[in-house]
C-alpha positions in Angstrom: -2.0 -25.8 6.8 -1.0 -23.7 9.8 1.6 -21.3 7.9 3.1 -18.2 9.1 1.9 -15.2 7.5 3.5 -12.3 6.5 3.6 -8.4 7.8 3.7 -5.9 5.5 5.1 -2.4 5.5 2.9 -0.2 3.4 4.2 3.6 2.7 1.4 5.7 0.8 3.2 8.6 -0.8 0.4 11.2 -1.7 0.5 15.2 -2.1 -1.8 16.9 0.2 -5.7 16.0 0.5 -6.5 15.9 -3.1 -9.6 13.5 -3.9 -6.8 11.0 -5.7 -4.9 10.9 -2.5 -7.8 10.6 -0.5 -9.6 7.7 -2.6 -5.8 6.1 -2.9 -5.9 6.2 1.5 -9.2 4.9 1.6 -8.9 2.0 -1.1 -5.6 0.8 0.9 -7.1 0.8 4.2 -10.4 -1.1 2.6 -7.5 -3.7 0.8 -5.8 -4.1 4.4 -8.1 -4.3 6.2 -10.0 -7.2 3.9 -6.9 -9.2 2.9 -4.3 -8.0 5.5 -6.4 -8.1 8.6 -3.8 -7.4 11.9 -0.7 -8.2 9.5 -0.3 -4.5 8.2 1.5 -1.2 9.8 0.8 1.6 6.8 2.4 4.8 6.5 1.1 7.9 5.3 3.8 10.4 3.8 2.7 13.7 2.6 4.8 14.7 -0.1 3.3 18.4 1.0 4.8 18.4 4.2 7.7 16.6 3.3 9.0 16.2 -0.4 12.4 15.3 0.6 10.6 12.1 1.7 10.4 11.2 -1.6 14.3 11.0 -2.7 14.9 7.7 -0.5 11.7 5.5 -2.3 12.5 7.3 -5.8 9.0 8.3 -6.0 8.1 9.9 -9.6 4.6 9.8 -9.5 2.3 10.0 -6.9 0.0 8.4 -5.2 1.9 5.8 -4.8 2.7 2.6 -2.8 5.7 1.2 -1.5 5.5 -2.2 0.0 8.6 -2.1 2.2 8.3 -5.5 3.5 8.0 -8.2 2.7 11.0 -8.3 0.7 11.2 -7.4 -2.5 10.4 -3.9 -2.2 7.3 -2.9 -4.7 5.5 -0.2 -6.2 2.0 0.4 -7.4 1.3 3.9 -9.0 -2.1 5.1 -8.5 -5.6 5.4 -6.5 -5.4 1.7 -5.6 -9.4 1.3 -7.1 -8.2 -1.5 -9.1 -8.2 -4.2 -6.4 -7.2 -7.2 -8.3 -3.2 -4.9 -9.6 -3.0 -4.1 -6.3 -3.6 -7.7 -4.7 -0.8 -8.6 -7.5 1.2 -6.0 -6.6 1.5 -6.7 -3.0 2.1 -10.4 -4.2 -1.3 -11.7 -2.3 -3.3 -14.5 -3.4 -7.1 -15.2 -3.1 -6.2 -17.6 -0.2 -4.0 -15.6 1.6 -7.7 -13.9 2.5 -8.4 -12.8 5.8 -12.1 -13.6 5.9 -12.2 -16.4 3.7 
């Protein structure tokens, strides 16, 4: 099966370097890098620096995760340390993986 993959667009919305949005940055960047390997651009928005940021996504809570693309748009609330809701989030499958 020699399928075309898809890229993902992966905004992180957190609020300054508080050890939520710091475990949240590092569990994402473990997930894509394990499942996502070269098929990833992530964003990192700091809701500190730039709240107004916030209004376009409708972000309520924070962290949280915005898969841009592919479509549809998604959200997953939280420090991404629960690997398997946010593989199901981002709408990946166990054989969608990378090193597999």
């Amino acid at each position: 099966m020699n399928e075309e993959l898809p890229e993902y667009d992966l905004w992180l919305y957190i609020a300054g370097q508080t050890p939520k949005s710091l475990l949240a940055i590092a569990n994402l960047r473990r997930i894509c890098d394990q499942y996502l390997a070269g098929r990833y651009r992530m964003h990192i928005i700091d809701l500190h620096h730039e709240p107004e940021r916030a209004i376009g996504d409708n972000i309520l809570a924070i962290p949280t995760l915005v898969r841009k693309l592919p479509p549809p748009m998604r959200k997953i609330i939280g420090d991404l340390s629960n690997t398997e809701r946010v593989l199901v989030g981002l709408d990946l499958t166990p054989w969608q993986h990378i090193g597999s």
